[in-house]
C-alpha positions as CSV (number, residue, x, y, z in Angstrom):
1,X,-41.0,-27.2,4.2
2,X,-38.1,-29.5,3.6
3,X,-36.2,-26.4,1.8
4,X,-36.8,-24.5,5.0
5,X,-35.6,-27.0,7.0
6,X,-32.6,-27.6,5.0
7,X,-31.4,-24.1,5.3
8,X,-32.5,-23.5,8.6
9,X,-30.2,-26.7,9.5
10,X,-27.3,-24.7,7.1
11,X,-27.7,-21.7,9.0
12,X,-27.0,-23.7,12.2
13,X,-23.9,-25.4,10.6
14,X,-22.5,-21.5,10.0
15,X,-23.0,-20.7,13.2
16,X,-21.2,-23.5,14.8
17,X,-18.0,-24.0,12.5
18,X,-14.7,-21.9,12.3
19,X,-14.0,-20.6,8.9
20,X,-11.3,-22.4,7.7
21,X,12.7,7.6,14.9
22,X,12.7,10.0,17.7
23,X,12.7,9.0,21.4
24,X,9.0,9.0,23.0
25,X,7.8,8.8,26.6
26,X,5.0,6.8,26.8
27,X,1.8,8.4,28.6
28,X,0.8,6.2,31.7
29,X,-1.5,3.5,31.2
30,X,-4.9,5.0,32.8
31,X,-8.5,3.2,33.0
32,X,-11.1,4.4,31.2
33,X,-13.0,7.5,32.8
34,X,-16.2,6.3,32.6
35,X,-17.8,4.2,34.8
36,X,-16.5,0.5,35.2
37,X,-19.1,-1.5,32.6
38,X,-22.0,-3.4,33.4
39,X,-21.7,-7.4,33.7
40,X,-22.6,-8.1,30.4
41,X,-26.1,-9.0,30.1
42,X,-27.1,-13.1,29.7
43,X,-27.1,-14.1,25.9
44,X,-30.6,-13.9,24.3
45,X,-31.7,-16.1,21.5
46,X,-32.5,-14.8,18.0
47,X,-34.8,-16.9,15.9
48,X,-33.8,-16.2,12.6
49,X,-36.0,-15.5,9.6
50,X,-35.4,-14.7,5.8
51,X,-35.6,-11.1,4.3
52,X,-36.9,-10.7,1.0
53,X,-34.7,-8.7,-1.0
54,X,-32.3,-6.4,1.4
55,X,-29.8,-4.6,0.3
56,X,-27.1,-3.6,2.8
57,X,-25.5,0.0,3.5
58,X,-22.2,-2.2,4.6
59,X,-21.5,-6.1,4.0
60,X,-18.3,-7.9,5.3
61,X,-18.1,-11.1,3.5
62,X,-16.1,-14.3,5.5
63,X,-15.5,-16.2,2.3
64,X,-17.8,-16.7,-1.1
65,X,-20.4,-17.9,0.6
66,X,-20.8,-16.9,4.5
67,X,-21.6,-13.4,5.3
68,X,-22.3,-10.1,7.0
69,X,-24.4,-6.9,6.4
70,X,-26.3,-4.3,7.7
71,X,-29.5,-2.1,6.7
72,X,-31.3,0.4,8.1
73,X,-33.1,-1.8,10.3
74,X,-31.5,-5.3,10.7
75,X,-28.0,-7.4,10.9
76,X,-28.1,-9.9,8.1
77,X,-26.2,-13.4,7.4
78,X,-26.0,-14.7,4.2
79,X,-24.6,-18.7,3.5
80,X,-25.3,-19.2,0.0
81,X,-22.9,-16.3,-1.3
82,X,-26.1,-13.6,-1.6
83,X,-28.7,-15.2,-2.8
84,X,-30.6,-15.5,0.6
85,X,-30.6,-13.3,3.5
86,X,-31.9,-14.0,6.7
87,X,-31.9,-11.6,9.9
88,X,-30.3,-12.1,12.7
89,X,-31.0,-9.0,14.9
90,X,-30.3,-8.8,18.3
91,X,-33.2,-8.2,20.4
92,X,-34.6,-4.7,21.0
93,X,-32.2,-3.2,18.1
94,X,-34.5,-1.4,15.9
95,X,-31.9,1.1,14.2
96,X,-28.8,0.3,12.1
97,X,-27.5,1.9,9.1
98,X,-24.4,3.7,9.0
99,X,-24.1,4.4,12.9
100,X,-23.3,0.8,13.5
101,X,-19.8,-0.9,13.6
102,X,-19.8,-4.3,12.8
103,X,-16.7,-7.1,12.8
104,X,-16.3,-10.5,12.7
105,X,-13.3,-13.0,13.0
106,X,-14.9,-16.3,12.1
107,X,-18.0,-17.5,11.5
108,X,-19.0,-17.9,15.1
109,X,-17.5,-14.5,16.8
110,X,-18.7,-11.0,15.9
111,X,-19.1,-7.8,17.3
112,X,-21.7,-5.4,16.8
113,X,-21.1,-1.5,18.0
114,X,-24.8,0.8,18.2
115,X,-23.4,4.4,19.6
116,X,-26.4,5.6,22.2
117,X,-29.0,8.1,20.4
118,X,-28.7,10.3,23.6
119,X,-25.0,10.4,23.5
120,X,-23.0,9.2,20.7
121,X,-19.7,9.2,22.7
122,X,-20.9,6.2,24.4
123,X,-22.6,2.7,23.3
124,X,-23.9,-0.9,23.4
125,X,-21.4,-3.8,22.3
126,X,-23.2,-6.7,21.1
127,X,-21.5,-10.0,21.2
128,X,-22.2,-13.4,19.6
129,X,-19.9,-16.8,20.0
130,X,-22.5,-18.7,17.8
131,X,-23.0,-17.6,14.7
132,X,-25.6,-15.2,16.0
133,X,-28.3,-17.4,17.3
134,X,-27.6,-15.4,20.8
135,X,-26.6,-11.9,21.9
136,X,-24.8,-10.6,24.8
137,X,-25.0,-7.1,25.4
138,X,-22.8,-4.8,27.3
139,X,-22.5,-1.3,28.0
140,X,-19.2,0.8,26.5
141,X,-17.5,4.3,27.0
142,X,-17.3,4.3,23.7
143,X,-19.7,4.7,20.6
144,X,-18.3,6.1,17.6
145,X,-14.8,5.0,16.3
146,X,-12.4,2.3,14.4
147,X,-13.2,-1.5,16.5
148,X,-10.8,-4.0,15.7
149,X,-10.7,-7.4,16.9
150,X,-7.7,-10.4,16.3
151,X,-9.1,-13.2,17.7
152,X,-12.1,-14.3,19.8
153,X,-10.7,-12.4,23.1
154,X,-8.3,-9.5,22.2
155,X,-9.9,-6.3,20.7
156,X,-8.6,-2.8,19.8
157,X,-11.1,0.2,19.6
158,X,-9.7,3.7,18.6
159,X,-13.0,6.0,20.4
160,X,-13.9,9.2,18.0
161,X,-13.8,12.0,21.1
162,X,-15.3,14.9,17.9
163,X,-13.3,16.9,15.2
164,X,-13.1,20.5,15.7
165,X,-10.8,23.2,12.8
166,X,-8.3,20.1,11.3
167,X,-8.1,18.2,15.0
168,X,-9.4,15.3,16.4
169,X,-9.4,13.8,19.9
170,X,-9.5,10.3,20.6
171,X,-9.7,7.8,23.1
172,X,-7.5,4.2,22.7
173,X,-8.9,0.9,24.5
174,X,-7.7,-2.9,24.6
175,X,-9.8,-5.9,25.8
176,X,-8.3,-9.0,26.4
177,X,-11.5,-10.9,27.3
178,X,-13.8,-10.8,24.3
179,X,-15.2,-6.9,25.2
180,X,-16.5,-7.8,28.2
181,X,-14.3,-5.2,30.0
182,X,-11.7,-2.1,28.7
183,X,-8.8,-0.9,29.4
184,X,-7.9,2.7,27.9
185,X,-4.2,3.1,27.1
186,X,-4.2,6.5,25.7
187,X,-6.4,9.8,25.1
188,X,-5.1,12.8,23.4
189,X,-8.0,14.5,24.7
190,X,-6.3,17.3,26.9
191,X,-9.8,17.8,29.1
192,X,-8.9,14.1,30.1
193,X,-6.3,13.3,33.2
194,X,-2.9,11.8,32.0
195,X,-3.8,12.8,28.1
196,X,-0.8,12.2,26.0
197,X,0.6,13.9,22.8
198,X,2.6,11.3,21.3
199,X,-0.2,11.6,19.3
200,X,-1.2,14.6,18.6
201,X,-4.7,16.1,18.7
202,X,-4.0,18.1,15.1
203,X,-4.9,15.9,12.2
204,X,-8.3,13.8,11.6
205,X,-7.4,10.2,12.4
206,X,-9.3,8.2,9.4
207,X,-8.4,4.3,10.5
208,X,-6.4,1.8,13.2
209,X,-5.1,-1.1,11.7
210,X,-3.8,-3.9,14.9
211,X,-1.3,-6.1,13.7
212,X,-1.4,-8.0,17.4
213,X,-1.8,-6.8,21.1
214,X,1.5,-4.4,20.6
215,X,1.8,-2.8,17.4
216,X,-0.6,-1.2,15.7
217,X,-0.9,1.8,13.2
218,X,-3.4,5.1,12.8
219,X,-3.7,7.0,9.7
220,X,-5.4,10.2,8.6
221,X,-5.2,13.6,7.2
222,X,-3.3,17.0,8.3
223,X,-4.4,19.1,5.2
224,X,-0.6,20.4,4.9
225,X,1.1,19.4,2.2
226,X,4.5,16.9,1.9
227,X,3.5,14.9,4.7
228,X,1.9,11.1,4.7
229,X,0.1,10.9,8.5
230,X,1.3,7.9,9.9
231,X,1.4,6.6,13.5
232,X,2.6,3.1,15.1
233,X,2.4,2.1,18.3
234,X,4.7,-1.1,19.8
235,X,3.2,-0.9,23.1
236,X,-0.4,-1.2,23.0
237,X,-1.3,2.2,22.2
238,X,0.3,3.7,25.1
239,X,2.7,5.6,23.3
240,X,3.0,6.6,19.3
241,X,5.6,7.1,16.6
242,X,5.2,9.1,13.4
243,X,5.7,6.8,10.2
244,X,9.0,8.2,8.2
245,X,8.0,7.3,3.8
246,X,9.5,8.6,1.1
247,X,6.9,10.5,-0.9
248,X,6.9,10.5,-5.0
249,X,9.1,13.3,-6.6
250,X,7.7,16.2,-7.5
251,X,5.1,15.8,-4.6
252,X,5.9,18.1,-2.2
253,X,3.0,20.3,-2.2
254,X,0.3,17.6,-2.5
255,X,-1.5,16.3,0.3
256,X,-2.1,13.0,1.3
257,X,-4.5,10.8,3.4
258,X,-4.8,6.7,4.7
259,X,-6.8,5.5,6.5
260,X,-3.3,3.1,7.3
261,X,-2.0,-0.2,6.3
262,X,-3.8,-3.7,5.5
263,X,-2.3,-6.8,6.3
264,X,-2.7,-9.7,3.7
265,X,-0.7,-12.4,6.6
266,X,1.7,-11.9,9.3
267,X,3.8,-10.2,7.5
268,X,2.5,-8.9,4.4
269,X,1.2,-5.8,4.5
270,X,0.1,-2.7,1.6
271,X,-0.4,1.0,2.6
272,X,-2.7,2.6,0.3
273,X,-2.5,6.7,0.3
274,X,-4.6,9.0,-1.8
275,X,-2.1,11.6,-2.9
276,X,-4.1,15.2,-3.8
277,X,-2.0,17.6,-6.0
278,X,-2.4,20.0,-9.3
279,X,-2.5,16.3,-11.1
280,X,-5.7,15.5,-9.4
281,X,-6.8,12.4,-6.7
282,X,-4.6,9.5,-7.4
283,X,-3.6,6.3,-5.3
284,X,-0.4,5.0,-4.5
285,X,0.6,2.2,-2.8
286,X,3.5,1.1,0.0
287,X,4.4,-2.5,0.3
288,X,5.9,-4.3,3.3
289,X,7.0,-7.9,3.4
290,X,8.5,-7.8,6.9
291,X,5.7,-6.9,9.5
292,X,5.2,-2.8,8.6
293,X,9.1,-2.3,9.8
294,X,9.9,-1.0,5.8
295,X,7.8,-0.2,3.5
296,X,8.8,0.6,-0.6
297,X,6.5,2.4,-2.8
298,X,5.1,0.4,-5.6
299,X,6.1,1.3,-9.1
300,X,2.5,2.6,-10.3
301,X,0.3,5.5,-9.2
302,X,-3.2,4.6,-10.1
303,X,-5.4,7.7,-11.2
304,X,-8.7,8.3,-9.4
305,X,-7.8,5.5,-7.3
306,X,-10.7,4.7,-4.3
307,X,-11.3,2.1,-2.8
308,X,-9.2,-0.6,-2.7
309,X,-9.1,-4.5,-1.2
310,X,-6.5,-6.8,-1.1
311,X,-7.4,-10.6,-1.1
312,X,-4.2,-12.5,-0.7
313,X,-0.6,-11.5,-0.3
314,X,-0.5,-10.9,-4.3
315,X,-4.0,-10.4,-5.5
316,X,-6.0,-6.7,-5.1
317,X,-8.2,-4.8,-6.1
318,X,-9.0,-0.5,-6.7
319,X,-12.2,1.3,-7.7
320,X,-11.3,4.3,-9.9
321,X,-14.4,5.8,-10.2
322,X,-14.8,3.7,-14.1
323,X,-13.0,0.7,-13.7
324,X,-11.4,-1.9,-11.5
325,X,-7.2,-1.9,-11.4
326,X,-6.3,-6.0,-10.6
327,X,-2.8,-6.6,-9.3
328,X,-1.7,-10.4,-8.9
329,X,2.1,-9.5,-8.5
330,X,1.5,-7.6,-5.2
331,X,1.0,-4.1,-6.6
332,X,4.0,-4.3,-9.2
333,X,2.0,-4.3,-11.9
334,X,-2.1,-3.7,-12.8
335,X,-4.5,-4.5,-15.0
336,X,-7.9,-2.5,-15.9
337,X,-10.9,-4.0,-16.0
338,X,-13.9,-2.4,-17.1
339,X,-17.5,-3.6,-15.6
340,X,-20.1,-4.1,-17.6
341,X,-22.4,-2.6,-15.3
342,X,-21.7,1.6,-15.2
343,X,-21.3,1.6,-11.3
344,X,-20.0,5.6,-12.0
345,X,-21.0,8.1,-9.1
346,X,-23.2,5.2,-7.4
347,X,-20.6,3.1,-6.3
348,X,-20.8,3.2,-2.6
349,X,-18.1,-0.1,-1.4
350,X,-16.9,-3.2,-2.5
351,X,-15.8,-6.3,-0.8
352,X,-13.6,-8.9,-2.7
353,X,-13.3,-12.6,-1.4
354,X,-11.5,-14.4,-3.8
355,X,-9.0,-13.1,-7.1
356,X,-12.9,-14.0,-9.0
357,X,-15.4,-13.5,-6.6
358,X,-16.6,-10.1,-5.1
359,X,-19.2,-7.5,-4.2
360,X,-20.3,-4.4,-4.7
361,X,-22.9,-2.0,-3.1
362,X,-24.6,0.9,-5.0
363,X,-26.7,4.0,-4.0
364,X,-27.9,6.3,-6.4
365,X,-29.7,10.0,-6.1
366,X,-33.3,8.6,-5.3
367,X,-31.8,6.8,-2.7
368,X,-32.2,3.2,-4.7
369,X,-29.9,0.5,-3.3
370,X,-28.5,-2.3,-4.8
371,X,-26.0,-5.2,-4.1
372,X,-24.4,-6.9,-7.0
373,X,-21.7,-9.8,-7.3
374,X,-18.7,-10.9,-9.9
375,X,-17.3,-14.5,-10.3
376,X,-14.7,-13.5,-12.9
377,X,-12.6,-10.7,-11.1
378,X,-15.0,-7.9,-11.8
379,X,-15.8,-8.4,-15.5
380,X,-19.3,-8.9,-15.2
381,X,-21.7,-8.5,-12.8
382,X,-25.1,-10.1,-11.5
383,X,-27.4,-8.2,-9.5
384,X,-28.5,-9.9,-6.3
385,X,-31.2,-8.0,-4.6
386,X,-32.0,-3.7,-5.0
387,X,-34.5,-1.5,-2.7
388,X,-36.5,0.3,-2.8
């Protein structure tokens, strides 16, 4: 009883703290075409209980200890770095998995996006301000898509309008009030009054990256070759510029993809692109030290390269497929480090903390889960919890 009550009383010290170029004419700022949203719906309490043994389909980890994930079924919180789970739902949310979006700035603020079964192009936000003890819903035009928020009140959400033969439509919306209300900026959607083509319909749009309430960045794919998709904004998404990088020599009829930059602080920012060509899948790398104004292409083009996370302006991290490629120059130079657990073709996502401490989620053909966790920089690894 006194162990419950001790991490009960834990749980409710999470929730409370803070952790630690051509000319273009911008498309007319419109309002969303849906409906004005509901008035968000009073907070409801969660009471939160442990889960024996879950293993998520997506974590986002705060720090070493405090954390985030998702299963099938139920939003998660961890504050002992993995060892205990406990679930923290919001009421009458029975399905998760891979159609939710979930973010968080600090421990107290988060966002959780569920699309609508009946019509994925629209959704419920859920919003906590503590921790997750309490919920406030609110309806969304949006359901599927890239949600990005800076701080407790200003938000970014690039809306997935469907992919149809190499295009993709979408939808861009600010809040400046925690997601309470919306404000679209742009649509590419040409079905949609005011639609803009700064940018343009072709090409699948992968990620949005927000550097502040201005500027922000959309990357993807166009399937032709010689060209790194690249798009910035400097006006809140009302209008968009194609990035202009120098590509490797000798790579002029390999294709490329991002999902677009990922800022390390203010100003320091790395741009990973997966460059397909006769060589194969391998990853290179853009740096920027001033704000995403210049980027230079670091020196080493990493084979196989996945998924990758930066922890600190010099520290990162990539997933080859067989080992883990550690920088902690800022991408000048890497080392490979080899696992001693054979993640292979299970690996399904990783999420670094620290230059020692990270996590990574498996999946394998039977449809076995399992969530393991390094405290040396991906040497060796302990397994935390596996289902079924």
């Amino acid at each position: 009883m006194r162990k419950n009550v001790a991490a009960l009383l834990g749980l409710l010290c999470f929730a409370l703290s803070a952790c630690g170029t051509p000319e273009v004419v911008p498309a007319p700022i419109t309002q969303s075409p849906a409906p004005e949203p509901e008035t968000p719906a009073p907070a409801v309490p969660v009471t939160p209980q442990t889960v024996a043994s879950p293993v998520p389909v997506f974590i986002h980890m705060l720090n070493e200890r405090q954390g985030w994930g998702i299963t099938e079924n139920n939003l998660i919180r961890t504050d002992d770095g993995g060892e205990t789970w406990y679930d923290f739902t919001p009421p009458n949310v029975s399905s998760l998995g891979y159609s939710a979006t979930l973010t968080f700035v600090d421990a107290a603020h988060g966002w959780m996006l569920i699309p609508h079964a009946s019509d994925p192009f629209a959704g419920t936000l859920y919003r906590t301000e503590d921790g997750g003890l309490s919920w406030t819903s609110i309806s969304v035009p949006f359901g599927i898509g890239v949600l990005q928020f800076l701080d407790a009140a200003n938000g970014w959400m690039m809306a997935s309008l469907g992919v149809a033969a190499g295009s993709m439509g979408v939808s861009i919306f600010q809040t400046s009030d925690g997601g309470q209300h919306w404000t679209q900026t742009y649509t590419n959607d040409p079905n949609q009054p005011a639609a803009g083509d700064s940018l343009p319909l072709g090409g699948l749009k992968d990620g949005l990256t927000a550097l502040d309430t201005q500027t922000a960045w959309i990357g993807g794919i166009t399937y032709a070759p010689g060209r790194i998709y690249l798009y910035r904004s400097n006006d809140g998404g009302r209008s968009w510029m194609p990035g202009v990088l120098q590509t490797p020599p000798g790579s002029a009829e390999a294709e490329f993809e991002t999902r677009g930059p990922i800022f390390v602080s203010p100003s320091d920012a790395y741009l990973p692109v997966q460059m397909a060509s006769q060589n194969g899948v391998q990853l290179i790398i853009y740096v920027s030290h001033d704000r995403g104004e210049t980027w230079s292409l670091a020196p080493q083009i990493i084979p196989q390269g996945g998924s990758l996370d930066f922890v600190s302006p010099t520290d990162g991290f990539v997933w080859n497929g067989t080992d883990f490629y550690v920088t902690h120059d800022g991408a000048q130079t890497w080392e490979r480090v080899s696992p001693d657990v054979a993640f292979g073709e299970e690996f399904a996502g990783m999420d670094f903390v620290s230059p020692t401490v990270g996590f990574v989620l498996t999946n394998d053909v039977t449809g076995t889960r399992k969530l393991y966790k390094t405290s040396d920089g991906g040497a060796t690894w302990v397994l935390l919890s596996s289902h079924p």
